[in-house]
C-alpha positions as CSV (number, residue, x, y, z in Angstrom):
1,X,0.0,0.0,0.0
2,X,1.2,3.6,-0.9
3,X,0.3,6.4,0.8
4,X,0.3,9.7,-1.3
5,X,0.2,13.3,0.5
6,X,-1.0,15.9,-1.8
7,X,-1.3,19.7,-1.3
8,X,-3.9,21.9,-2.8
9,X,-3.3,25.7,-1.9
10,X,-7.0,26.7,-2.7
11,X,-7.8,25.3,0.7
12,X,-4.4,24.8,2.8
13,X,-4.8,21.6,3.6
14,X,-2.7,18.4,2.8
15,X,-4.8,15.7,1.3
16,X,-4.6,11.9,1.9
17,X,-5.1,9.3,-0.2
18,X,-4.1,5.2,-1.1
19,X,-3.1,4.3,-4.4
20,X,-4.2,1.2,-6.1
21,X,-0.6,0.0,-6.5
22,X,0.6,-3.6,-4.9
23,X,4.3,-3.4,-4.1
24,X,6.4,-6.1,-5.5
25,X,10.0,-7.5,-4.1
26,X,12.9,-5.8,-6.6
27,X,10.7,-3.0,-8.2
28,X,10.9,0.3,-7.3
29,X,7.1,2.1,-5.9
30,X,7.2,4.3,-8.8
31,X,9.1,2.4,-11.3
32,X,5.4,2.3,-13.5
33,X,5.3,6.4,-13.2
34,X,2.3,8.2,-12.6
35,X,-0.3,9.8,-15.4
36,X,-1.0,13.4,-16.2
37,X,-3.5,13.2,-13.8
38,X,-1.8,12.3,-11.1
39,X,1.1,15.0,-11.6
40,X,-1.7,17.5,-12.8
41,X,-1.2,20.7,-10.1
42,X,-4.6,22.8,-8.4
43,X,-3.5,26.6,-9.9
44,X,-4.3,29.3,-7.0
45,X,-5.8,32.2,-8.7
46,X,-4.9,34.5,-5.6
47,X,-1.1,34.3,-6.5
48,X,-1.1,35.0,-9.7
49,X,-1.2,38.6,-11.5
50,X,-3.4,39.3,-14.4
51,X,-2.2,41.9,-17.2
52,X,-4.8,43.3,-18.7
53,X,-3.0,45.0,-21.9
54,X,-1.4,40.8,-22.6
55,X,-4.8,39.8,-21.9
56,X,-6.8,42.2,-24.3
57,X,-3.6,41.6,-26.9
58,X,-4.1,37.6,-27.0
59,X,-7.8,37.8,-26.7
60,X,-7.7,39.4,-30.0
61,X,-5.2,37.4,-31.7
62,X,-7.4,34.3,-30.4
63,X,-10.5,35.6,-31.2
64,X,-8.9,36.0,-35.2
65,X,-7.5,32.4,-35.3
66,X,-9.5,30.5,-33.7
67,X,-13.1,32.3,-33.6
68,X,-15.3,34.7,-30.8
69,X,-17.6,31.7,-30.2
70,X,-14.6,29.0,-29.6
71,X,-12.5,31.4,-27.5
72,X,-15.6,31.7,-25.3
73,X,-16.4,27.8,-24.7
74,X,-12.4,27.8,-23.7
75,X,-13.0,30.2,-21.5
76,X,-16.0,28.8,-20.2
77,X,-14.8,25.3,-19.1
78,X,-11.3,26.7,-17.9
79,X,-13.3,28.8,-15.1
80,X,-15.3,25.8,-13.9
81,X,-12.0,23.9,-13.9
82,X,-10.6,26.6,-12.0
83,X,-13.7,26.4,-9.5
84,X,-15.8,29.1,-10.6
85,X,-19.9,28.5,-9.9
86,X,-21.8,28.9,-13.2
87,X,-23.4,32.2,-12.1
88,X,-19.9,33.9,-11.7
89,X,-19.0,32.4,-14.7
90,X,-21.8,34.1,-16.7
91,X,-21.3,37.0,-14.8
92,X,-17.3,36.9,-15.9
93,X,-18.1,36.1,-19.6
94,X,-21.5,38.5,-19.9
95,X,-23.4,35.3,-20.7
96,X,-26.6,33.8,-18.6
97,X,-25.5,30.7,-16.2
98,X,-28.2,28.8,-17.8
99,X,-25.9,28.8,-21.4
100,X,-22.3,28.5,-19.1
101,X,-24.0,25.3,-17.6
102,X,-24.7,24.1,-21.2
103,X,-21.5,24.6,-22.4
104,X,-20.0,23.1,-19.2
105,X,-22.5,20.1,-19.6
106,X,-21.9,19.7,-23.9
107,X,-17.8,19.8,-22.8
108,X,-18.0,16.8,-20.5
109,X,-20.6,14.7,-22.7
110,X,-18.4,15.3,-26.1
111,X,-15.2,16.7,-25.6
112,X,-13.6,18.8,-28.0
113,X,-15.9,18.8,-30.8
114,X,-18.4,20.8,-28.0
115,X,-16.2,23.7,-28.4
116,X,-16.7,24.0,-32.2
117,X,-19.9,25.6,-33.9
118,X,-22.3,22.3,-34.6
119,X,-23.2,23.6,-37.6
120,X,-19.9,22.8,-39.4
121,X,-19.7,19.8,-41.7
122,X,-16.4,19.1,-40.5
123,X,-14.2,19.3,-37.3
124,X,-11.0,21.7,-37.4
125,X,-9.8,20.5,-34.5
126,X,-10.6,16.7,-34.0
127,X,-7.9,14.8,-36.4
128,X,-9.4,14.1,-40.1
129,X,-10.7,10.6,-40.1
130,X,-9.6,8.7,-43.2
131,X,-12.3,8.8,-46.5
132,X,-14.1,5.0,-47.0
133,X,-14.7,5.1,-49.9
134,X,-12.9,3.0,-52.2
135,X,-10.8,5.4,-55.5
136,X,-12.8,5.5,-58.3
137,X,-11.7,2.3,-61.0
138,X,-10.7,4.7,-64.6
139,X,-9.5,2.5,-68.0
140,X,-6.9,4.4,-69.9
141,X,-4.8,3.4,-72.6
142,X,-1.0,2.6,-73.2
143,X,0.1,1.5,-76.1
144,X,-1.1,-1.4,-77.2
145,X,-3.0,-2.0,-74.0
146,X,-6.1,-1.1,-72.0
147,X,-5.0,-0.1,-68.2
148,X,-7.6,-1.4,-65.7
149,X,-6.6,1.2,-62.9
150,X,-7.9,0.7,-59.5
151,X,-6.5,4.0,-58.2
152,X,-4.0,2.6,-55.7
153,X,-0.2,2.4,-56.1
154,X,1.0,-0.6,-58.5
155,X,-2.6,-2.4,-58.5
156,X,-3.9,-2.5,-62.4
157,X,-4.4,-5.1,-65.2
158,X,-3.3,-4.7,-68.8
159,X,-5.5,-5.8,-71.1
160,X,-3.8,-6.6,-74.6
161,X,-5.4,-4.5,-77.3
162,X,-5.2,-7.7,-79.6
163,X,-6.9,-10.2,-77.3
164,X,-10.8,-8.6,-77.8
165,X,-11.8,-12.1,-75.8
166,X,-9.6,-11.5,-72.8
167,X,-11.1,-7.5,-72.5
168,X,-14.5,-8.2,-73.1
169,X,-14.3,-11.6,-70.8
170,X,-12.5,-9.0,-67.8
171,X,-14.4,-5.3,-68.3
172,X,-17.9,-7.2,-69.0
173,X,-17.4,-9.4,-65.6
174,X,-16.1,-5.8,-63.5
175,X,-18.9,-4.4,-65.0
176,X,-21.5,-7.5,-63.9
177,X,-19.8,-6.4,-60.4
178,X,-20.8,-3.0,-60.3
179,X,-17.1,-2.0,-60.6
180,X,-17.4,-0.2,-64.1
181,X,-20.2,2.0,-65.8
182,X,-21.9,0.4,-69.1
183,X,-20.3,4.1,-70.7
184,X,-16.7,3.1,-69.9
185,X,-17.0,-1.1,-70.8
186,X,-18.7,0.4,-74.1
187,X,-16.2,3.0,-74.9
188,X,-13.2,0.9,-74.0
189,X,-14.5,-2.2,-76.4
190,X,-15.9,0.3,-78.8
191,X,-19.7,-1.2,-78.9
192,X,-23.3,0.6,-77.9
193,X,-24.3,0.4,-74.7
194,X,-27.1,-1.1,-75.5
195,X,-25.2,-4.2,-77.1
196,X,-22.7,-4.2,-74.1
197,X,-25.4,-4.7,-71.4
198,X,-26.5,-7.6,-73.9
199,X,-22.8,-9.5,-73.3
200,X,-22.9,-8.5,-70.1
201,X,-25.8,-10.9,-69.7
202,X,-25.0,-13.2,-72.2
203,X,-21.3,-13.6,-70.3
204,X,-23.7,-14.3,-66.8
205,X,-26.0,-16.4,-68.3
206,X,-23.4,-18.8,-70.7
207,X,-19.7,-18.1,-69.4
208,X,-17.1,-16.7,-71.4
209,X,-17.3,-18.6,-74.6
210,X,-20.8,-17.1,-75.5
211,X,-18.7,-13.9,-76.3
212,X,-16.5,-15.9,-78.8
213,X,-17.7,-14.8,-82.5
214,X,-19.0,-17.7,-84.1
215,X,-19.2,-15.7,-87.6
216,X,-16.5,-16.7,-90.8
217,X,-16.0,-13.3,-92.0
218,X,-14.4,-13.0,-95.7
219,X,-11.3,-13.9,-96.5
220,X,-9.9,-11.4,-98.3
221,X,-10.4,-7.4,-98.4
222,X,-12.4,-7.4,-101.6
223,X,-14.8,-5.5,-100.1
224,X,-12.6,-2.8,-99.0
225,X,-10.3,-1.7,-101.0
226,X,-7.3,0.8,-100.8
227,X,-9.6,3.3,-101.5
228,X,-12.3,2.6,-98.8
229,X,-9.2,1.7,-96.3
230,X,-7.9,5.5,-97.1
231,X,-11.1,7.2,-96.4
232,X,-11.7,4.7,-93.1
233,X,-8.0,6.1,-92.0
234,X,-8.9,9.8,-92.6
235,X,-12.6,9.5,-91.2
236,X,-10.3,8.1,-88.0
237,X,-8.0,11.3,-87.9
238,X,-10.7,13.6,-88.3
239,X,-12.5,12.5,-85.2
240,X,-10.0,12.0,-83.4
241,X,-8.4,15.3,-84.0
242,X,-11.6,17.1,-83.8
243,X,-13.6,15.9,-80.5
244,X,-10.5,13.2,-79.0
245,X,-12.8,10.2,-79.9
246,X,-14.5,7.9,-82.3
247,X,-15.9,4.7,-82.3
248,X,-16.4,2.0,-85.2
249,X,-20.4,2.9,-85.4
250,X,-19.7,6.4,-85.9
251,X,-16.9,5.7,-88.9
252,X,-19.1,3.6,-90.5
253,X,-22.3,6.3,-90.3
254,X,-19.8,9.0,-91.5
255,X,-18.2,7.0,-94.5
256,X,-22.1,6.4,-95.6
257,X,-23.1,9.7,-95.1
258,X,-20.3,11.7,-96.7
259,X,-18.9,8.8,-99.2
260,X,-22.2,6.6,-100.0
261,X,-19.1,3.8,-98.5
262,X,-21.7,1.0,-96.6
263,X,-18.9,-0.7,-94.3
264,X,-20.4,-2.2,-91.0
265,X,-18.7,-1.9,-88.3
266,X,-17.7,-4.5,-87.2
267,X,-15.7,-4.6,-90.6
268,X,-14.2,-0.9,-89.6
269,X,-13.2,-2.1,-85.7
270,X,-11.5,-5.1,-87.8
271,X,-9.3,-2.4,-90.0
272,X,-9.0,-0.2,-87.1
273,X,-7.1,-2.9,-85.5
274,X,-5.2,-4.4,-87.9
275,X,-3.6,-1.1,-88.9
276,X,-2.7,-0.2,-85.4
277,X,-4.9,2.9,-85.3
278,X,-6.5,2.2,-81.7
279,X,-2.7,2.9,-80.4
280,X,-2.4,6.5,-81.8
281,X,-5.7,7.5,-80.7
282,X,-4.6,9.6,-77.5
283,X,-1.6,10.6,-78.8
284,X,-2.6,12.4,-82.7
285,X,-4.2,15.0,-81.1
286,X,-1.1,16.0,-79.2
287,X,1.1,16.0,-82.1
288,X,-1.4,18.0,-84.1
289,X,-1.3,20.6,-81.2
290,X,2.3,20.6,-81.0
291,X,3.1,21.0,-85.1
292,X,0.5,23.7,-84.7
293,X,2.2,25.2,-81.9
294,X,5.0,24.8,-83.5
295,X,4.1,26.7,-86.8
296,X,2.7,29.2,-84.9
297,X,6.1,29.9,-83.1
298,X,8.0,30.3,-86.7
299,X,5.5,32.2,-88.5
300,X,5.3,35.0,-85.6
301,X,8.9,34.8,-85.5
């Protein structure tokens, strides 16, 4: 048992009490230390003097950093720490004792966050607690890949541009997962959303060879020919150039509409592939914009 004498100068008088501590041969009585509120010291007012010109100096420079309302509440709960009664402390602060025992009362319920105005959304002085929510999952390309990135350091998938099975077997089952939107699983394997929700089921309902094409296409390009091939490559450029994307459907609509060429599309994603287009599709409109840039430059010059 350990007897411990404290002092408290408010009243002059030595207090007893027992700590909970059992001694134990070849350990010292304080070898565990005691807590902050064990060392914590009573503070006699009486002996202490107050300037009032430092006092009206770091009211103010309070009252700009951190607020007139939280300044207050400080002020508040250090009196009743101090032993002021609430009416004395209303009195002190030039607020009713009914709204000094609230204050006192929200302090001890909540801690810190009582000092702060409830009406923020968020807590400047309680640590900010980590977001839930999960990055967003964005497809981008490189190369001759699709990038499946899950927004966290060294997690993606690449998707080989050349193996449409593998990326419509992977972005069709994240999308049946609710981790992709129809938009980007239609964008990244170049179909209608309306046809990519119908894999989606088709790869739910039958597995992944439902989405292997059954279909013998021709075997030679006699239906398009250099020519055809040539407008196909500058429809490509100009959408690309022009909005930063384009799509087998809309080649196809624009080569009927401004050529009278009838190419499905299926047959213009085929070309698109084969000549390597899908890998220049981010990058043409930044060389277009530099040459520009760059003729710009020499004819001011």
């Amino acid at each position: 048992m350990i007897l411990c004498l404290t002092f408290n100068p408010l009243y002059d008088k030595v207090l007893a009490r027992v700590l909970p501590y059992r001694w134990q041969p070849g350990k010292k009585p304080f070898g565990g230390g005691l807590n902050m509120a064990d060392k914590m010291r009573l503070i006699d007012c009486r002996s202490l003097t107050f300037s009032p010109q430092l006092s009206e100096s770091r009211m103010g420079q309070a009252r700009e950093s951190l607020g007139a309302g939280l300044v207050q509440r400080i002020l508040c709960f250090t009196l009743y720490l101090l032993g002021l009664n609430r009416s004395a402390i209303g009195r002190t602060l030039g607020i009713p004792p009914d709204t000094a025992k609230s204050i006192i009362k929200a302090v001890k319920r909540d801690g810190l966050k009582a000092f702060e105005d409830r009406r923020l959304k968020f807590s400047t002085l309680l640590p900010k607690q980590a977001s839930t929510q999960p990055p967003p999952i964005t497809l981008r390309e490189d190369d001759d890949h699709l990038v499946v990135d899950f927004g966290i350091r060294d997690r993606a998938i690449k998707l080989y541009r050349r193996d449409p099975l593998q990326m419509k077997t992977v972005l069709l089952s994240m999308f049946n997962s609710g981790l992709l939107s129809t938009r980007q699983v239609a964008e990244a394997i170049e179909l209608t959303p309306s046809h990519t929700a119908a894999l989606a089921r088709r790869l739910q309902e039958q597995g992944a060879l439902s989405l292997v094409d059954q279909r013998q296409g021709q075997k030679e390009d006699y239906l398009v020919t250099p020519n055809v091939k040539a407008e196909l490559i500058q429809q490509f450029a100009v959408d690309v150039i022009t909005s930063g994307r384009t799509s087998s459907t809309a080649i196809s609509e624009k080569l009927k509409e401004r050529c009278g060429i009838v190419v499905p599309d299926r047959t213009v994603r085929h070309h698109l592939s084969r000549l390597g287009l899908g890998s220049i599709k981010r990058s043409l409109p930044q060389l277009v914009a530099a040459v520009k840039k760059t003729s710009n430059n020499c004819s001011e010059s």
